[in-house]
C-alpha positions in Angstrom: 0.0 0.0 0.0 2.3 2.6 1.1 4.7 1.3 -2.3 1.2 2.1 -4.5 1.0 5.7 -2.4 4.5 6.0 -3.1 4.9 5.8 -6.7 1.6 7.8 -7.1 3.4 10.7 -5.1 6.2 10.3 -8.1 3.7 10.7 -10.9 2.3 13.8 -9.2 5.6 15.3 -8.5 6.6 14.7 -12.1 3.3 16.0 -13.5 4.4 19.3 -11.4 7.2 19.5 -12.6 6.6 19.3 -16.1 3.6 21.7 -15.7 6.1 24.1 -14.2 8.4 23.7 -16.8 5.5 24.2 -19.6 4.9 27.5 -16.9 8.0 28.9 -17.0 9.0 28.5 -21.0 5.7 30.4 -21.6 6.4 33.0 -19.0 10.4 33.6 -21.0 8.2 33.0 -24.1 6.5 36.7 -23.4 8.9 38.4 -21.4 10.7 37.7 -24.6 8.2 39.1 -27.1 7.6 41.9 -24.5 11.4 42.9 -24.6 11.4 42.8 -28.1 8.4 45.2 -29.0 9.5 47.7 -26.4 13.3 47.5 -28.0 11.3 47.8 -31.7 9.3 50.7 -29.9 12.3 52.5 -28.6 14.1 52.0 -31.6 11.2 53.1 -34.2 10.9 56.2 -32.0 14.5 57.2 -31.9 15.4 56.7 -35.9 11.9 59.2 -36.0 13.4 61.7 -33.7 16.6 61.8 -36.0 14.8 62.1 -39.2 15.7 65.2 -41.1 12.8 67.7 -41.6 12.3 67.0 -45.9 8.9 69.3 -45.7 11.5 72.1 -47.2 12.2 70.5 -50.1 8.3 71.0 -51.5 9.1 74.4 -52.5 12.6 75.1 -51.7 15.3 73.6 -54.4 18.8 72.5 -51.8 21.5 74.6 -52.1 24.0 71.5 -51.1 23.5 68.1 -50.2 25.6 65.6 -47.8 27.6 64.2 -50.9 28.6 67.7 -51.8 30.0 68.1 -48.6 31.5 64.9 -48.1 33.6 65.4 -51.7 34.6 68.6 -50.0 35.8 67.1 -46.8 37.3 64.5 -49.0 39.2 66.8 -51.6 40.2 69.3 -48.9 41.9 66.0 -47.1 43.6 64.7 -50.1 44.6 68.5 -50.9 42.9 68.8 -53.7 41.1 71.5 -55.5 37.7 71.2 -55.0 35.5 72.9 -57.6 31.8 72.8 -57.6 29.3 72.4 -60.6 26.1 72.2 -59.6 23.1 74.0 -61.7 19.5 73.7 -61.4 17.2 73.5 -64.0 13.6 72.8 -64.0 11.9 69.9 -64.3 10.2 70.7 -68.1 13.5 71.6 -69.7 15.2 68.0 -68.8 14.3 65.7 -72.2 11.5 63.7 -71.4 13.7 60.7 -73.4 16.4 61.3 -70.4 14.0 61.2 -67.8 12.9 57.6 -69.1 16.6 56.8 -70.1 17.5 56.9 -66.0 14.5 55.9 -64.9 14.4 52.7 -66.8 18.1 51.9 -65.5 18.4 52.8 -62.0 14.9 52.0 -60.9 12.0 50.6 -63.7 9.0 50.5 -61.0 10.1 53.9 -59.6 6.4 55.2 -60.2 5.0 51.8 -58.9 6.6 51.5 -55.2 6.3 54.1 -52.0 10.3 54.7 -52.2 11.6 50.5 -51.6 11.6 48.2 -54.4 11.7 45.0 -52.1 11.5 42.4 -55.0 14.9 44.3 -56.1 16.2 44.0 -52.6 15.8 40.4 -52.0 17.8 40.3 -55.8 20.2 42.2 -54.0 20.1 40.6 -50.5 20.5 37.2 -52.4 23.6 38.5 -54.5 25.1 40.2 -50.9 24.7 36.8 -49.0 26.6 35.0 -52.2 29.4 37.0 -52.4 29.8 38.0 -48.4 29.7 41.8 -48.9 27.8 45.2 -50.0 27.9 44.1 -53.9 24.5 44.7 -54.8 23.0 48.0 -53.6 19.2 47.8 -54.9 18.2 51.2 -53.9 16.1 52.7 -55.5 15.5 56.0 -57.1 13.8 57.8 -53.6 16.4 56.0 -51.8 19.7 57.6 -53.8 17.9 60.7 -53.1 17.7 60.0 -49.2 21.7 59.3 -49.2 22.5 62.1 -51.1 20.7 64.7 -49.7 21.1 63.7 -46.0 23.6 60.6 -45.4 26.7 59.7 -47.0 28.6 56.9 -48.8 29.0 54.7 -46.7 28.5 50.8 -47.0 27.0 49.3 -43.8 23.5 48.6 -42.2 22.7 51.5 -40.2 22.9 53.9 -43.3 20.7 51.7 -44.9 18.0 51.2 -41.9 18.4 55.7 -42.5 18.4 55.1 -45.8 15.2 53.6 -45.3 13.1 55.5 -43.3 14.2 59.3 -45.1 12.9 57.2 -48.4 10.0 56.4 -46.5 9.9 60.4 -45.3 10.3 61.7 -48.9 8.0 59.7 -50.5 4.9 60.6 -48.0 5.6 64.0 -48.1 6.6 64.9 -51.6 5.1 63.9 -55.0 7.0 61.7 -57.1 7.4 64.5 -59.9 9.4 66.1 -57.0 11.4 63.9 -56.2 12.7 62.7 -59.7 13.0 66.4 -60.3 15.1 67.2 -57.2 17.4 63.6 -58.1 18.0 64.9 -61.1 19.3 67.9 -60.3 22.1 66.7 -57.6 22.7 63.6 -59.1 26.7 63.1 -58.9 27.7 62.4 -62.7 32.3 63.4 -62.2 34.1 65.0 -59.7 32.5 68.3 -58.4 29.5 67.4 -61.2 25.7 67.5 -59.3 22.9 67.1 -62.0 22.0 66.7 -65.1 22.3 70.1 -66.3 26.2 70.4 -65.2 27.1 67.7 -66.8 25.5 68.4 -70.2 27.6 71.8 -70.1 30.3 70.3 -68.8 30.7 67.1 -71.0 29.1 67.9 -74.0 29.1 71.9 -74.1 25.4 71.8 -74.5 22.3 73.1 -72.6 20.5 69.4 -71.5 17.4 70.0 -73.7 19.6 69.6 -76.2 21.3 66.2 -75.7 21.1 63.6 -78.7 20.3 60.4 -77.7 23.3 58.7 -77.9 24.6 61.5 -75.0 21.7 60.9 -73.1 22.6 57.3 -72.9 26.6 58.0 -72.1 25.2 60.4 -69.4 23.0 58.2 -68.2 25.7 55.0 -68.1 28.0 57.3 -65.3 25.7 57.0 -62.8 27.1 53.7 -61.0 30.2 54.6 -61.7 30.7 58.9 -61.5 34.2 58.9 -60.3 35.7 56.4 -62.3 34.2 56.8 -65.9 33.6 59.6 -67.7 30.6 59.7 -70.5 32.9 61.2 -73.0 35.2 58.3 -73.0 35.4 55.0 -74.9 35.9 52.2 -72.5 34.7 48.7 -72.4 33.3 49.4 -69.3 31.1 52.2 -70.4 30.4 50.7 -74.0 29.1 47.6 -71.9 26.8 50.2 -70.1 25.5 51.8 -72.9 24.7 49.1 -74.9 22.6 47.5 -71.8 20.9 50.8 -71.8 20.3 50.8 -75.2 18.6 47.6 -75.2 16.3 48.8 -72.3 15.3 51.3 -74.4 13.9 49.0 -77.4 12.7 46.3 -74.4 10.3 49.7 -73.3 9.8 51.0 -76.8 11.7 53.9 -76.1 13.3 53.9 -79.7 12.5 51.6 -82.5 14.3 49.0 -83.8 16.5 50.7 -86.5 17.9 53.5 -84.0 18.2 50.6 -81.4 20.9 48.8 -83.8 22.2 52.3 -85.0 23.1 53.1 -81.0 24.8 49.6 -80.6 26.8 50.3 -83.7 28.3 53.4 -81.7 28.8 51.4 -78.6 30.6 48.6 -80.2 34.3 48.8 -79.9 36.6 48.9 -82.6 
């Protein structure tokens, strides 16, 4: 009897204990959860606090943006002459053919997305995780703007997590006319060269409403590459570009067939 009381005190104990232990695991379960919305909270708030005020830029064109400053920092270290070239022009002047040329190449569902293209970003995620390292940027158009305007150059997770929410900023505050406009206008295209308009005079010794096509695609081939290649120059590099572009432009019957294989005749090297 008392052996049959005994091993029935067992069982109960046992029961206990695994009760407690179910207990317990859901207890850390939410303390866990808990910790981690109020960390997301806290975190959420603070990147808001730091957000730059982009309400300005609705009606007021920037005089300089973080990259200007940061080639300044970075030519006055290396002792270098730095000299600016930076001219605004307005949004009707810039060829509508250009508009589509950069559009198409640095971000095709730019009128599609509230400033992140996330199919893009897994592409690029995917390509990161394959070769260990920042190789594939997939920002798009809103997000450029965001780093030039208020962030810098640099390669590593928090600019990106800014980089995210000033996108998100821009793109609920200003219309998406305004803020191709504005990236237009302080794109970097050379060294000291901020916007389309600058870099039409200074390339090409032309005003940008008058850029032939086959300009508008060497402009337009810089942009991943404005301190290393110049749109006036012959490299593989930028022939490579420019025929990718070109053939974006027939795939959204941008130009027709016959100026399609004209353009690739120019951007074949000899």
């Amino acid at each position: 009897m008392f052996a049959a009381c005994g091993c029935g005190m067992n069982e109960l104990i046992n029961m206990n204990s695994q009760s407690e232990k179910k207990v317990s695991w859901r207890h850390r379960l939410i303390y866990f959860i808990g910790a981690l919305i109020i960390l997301t909270t806290l975190f959420y708030i603070m990147v808001r606090i730091l957000l730059p005020d982009v309400s300005y830029l609705k009606s007021t064109s920037p005089s300089t943006t973080a990259l200007i400053e940061q080639r300044k920092s970075e030519a006055q270290e290396a002792g270098r002459v730095f000299t600016l070239k930076y001219q605004w022009v307005s949004f009707q002047i810039i060829p509508d053919l250009l508009k589509k040329t950069i559009r198409i190449s640095e971000d095709a569902n730019f009128y599609f997305h509230s400033g992140i293209d996330f199919e893009e970003l897994e592409e690029s995620l995917k390509k990161n995780i394959k070769e260990g390292g920042f190789i594939r940027g997939g920002s798009t158009i809103t997000q450029q703007l965001a780093k030039n305007l208020f962030l810098s150059t640099e390669k590593s997770i928090w600019r990106k997590i800014e980089e995210y929410f000033i996108a998100k900023e821009l793109e609920s505050t200003l219309s998406k006319e305004r803020i191709f406009h504005i990236y237009l206008n302080i794109i970097e295209l050379g060294r000291g060269i901020f916007g389309v308009s600058a870099a039409s005079e200074y390339y090409f010794h032309k005003p940008v409403g008058d850029l032939a096509v086959e300009e508008i695609i060497r402009l337009t081939a810089v942009i991943p590459r404005p301190l290393t290649v110049r749109p006036i120059q012959n490299s593989r590099w930028l022939f490579w570009r420019c025929r990718w572009i070109t053939k974006k432009l027939l795939l959204y019957k941008y130009i027709d067939k016959s100026e399609h294989d004209r353009l690739l005749g120019l951007f074949s090297p000899q």
